[in-house]
LOPA-357351 format. One record per residue: residue in three letters; x, y, z of N, C-alpha, C, O in turn. Coordinates in steps of 0.05 Angstrom, whole numbers, plus 5000, padded with zeros to 4 digits. Example, Ala and Ser with C-alpha at 12.3 -4.5 7.8 and 13.67 -1.06 7.14 Angstrom:
BEGIN
Ala526448865156524649105156526449345156528549345169Ser525749555142527349795143525850015157526850235161
% end
This chain:
BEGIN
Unk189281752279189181482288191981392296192381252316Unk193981482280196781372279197681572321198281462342Unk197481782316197681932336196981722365198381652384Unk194181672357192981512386194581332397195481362420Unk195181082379197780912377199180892387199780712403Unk200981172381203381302386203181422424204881342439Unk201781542429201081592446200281372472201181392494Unk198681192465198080972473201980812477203580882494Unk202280702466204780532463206980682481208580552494Unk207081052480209681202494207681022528208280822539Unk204681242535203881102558205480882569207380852584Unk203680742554204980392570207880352576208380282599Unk210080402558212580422567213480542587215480462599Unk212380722593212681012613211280822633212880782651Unk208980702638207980612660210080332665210080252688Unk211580192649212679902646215780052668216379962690Unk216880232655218880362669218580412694220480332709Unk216980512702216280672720215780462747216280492771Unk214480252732211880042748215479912767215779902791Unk217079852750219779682759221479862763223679752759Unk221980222770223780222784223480262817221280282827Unk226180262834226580332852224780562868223480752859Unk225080452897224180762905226280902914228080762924Unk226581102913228681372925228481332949230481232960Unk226581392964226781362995227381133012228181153035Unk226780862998227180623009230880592999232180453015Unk231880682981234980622973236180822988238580802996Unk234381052993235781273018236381163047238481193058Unk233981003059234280903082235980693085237180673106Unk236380523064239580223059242380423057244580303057Unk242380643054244680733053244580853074246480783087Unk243081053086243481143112244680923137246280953154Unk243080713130243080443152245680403154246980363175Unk246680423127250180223122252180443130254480383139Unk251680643128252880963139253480963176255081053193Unk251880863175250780893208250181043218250981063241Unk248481233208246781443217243881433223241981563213Unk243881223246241181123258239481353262237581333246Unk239381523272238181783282235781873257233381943259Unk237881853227236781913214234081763192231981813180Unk235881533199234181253187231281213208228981173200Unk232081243235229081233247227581513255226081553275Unk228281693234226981983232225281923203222881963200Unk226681843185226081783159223881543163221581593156Unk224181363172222881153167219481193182217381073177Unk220081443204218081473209216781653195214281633197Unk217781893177215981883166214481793137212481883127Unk216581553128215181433107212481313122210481253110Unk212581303151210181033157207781213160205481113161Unk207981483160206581683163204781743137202481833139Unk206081703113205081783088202881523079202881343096Unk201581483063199281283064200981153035201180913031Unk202081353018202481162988205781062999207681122984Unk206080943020207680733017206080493042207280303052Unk204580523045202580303058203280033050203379833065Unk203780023022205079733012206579663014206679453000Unk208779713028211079663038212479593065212979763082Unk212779393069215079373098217479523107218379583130Unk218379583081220379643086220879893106222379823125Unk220080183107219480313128219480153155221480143169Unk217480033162217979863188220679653196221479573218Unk221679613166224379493183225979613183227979513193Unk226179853173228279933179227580233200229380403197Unk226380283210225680383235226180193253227480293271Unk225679943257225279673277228079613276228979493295Unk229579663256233179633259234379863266236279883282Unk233180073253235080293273234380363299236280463311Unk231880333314231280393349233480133361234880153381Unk233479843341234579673361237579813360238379823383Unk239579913343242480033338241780263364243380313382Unk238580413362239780703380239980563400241780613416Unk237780333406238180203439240080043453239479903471Unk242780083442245280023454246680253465248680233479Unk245380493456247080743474244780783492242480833485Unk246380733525244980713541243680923558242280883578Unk244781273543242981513549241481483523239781353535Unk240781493504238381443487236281233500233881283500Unk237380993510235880883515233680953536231180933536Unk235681063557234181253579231581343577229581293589Unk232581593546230281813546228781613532226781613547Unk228181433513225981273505226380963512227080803494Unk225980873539224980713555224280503538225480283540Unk222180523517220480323500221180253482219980073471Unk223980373470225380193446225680033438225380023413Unk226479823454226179543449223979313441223879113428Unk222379493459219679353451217779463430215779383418Unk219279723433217679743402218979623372217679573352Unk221979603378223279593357222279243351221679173328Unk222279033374221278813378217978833361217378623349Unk216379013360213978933353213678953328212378803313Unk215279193319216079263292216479073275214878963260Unk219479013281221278683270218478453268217878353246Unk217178403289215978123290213078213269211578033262Unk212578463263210178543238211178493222210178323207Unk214478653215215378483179214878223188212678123183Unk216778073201217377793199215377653196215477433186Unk212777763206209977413205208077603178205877513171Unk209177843168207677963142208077743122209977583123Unk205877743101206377573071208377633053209277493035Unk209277933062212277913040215077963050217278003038Unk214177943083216577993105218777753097220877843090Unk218377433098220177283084221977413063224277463071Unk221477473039221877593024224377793028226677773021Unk222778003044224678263052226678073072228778043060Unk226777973092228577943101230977693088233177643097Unk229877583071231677443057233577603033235477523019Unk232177913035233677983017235078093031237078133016Unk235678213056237378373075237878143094237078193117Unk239177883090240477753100242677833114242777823139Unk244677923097246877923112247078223136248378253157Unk245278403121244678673138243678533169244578633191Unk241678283167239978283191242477993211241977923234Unk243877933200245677743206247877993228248777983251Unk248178163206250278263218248878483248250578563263Unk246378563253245478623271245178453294245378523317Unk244678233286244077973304247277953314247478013338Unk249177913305251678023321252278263335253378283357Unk251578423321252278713335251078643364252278643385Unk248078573360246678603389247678393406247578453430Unk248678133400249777923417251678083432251778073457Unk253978263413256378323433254678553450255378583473Unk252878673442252078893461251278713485251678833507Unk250378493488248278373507250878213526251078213550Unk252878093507255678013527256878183537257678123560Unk257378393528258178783550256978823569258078883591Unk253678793564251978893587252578623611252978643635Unk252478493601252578223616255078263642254978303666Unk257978223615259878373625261078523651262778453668Unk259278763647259079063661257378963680256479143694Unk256678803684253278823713251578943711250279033730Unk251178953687248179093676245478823673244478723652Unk244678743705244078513702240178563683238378453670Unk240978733692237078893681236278783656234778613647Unk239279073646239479093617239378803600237878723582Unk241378703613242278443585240678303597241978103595Unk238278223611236178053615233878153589232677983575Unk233578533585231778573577232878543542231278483525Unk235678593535236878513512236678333500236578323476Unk236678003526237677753515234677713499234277613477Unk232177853521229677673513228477793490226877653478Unk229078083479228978123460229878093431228678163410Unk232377953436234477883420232677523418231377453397Unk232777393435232577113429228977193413229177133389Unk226977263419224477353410224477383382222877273367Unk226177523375226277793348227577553323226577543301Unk229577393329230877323313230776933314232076793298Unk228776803338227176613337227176533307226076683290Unk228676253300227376123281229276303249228776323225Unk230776373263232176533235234776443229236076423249Unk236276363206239076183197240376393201239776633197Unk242676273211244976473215247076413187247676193179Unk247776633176249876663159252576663169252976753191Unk255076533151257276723163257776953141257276973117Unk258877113159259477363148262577413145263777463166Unk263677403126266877413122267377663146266277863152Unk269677513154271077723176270277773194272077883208Unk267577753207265477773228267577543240268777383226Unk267577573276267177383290265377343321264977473342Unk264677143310261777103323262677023359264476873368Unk260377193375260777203403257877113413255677183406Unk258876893436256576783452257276853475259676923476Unk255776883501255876973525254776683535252476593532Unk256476593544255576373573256976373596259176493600Unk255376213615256676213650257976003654256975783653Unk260276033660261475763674260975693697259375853708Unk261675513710260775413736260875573763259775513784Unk262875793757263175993780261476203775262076403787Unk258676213753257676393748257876693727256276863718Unk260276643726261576933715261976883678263076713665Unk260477133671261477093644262877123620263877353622Unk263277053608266077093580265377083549263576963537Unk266977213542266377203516267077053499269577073497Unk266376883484268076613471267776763442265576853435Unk270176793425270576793408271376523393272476313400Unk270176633368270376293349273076493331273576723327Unk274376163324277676193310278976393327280576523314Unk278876433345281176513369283976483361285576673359Unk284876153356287876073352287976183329290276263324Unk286876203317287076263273287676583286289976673284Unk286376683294287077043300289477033310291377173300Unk289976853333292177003346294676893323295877043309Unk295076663323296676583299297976783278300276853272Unk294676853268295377073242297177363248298677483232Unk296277453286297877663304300377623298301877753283Unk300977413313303277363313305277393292307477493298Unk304677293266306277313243306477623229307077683207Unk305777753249305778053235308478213261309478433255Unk309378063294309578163309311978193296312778023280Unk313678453301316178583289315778773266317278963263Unk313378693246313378823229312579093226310279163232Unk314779303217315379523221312079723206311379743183Unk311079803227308880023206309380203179311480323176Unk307380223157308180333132307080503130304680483132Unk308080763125305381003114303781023090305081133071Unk301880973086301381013058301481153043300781093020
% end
């Protein structure tokens, strides 16, 4: 009887542990992401979406839906898969209107903050460069995807908007401009150190 107990009680602990840790593959794909080894994160992610026992999860889909949008700034990747964007767009907008998509993306705030930059400066380059196609098909995926979402600041990030001035042509406005150059300046003369 004492045995059953015993047995019984190891169980439940073993299931209590188990029930609250991590998954391996989902802490594999947040480190691949932060690595920057997109290639691999949307190889991985596809095939977590492949396997059925992570069906409960978003996470696979966002982070496939963040790494096609990273591959779709190099513009021979983009080439050979044409549909990136819009897939990466359909992806993103399944977590985001899912019941525990809030959730997930409030917990990768500053990850999805700092993409929402990355892709602005990609979309002011294309803009830039006369890639009038491109940054038409960037802006509307970009304004779509991230619709309705708070922007963070991100220490040391500086944030880039693309607008036209009256002669049409566009620029990059950096925010704290004077604070950067300022800070330039007080370093000009100073001799380089090796470490």
């Amino acid at each position: 009887m004492n045995t059953k107990k015993y047995l019984t009680v190891i169980s439940f602990i073993t299931l209590c542990f188990t029930a609250g840790a991590q998954v391996k593959q989902f802490d594999q794909l947040e480190m691949l992401f932060a690595q920057q080894h997109y290639k691999r994160v949307y190889r991985k992610a596809n095939n977590l979406l492949d396997k059925p026992e992570f069906d409960y999860s978003m996470m696979p889909k966002y982070y496939k839906s963040i790494s096609l949008l990273q591959l779709a700034q190099n513009r021979y990747w983009l080439k050979r898969h044409p549909n990136a964007l819009d897939e990466a767009k359909e992806l993103f907008l399944e977590v985001k209107h899912s019941p525990v998509g809030e959730n997930l993306l409030n917990a990768h705030m500053y990850e999805v903050t700092w993409l929402k930059n990355d892709l602005k400066t990609w979309a002011s380059d294309l803009k830039r460069m006369g890639f009038d196609d491109e940054f038409s098909a960037a802006e509307r995926v970009i304004g779509i995807i991230f619709d309705g979402m708070p922007d963070i600041e991100i220490p040391g990030e500086i944030s880039t908007d693309v607008f036209t001035d009256n002669t049409g042509t566009s620029e990059n406005v950096s925010g704290n401009r004077n604070e950067i150059i300022a800070a330039a300046k007080e370093h000009l003369g100073v001799p380089y150190v090796w470490a």
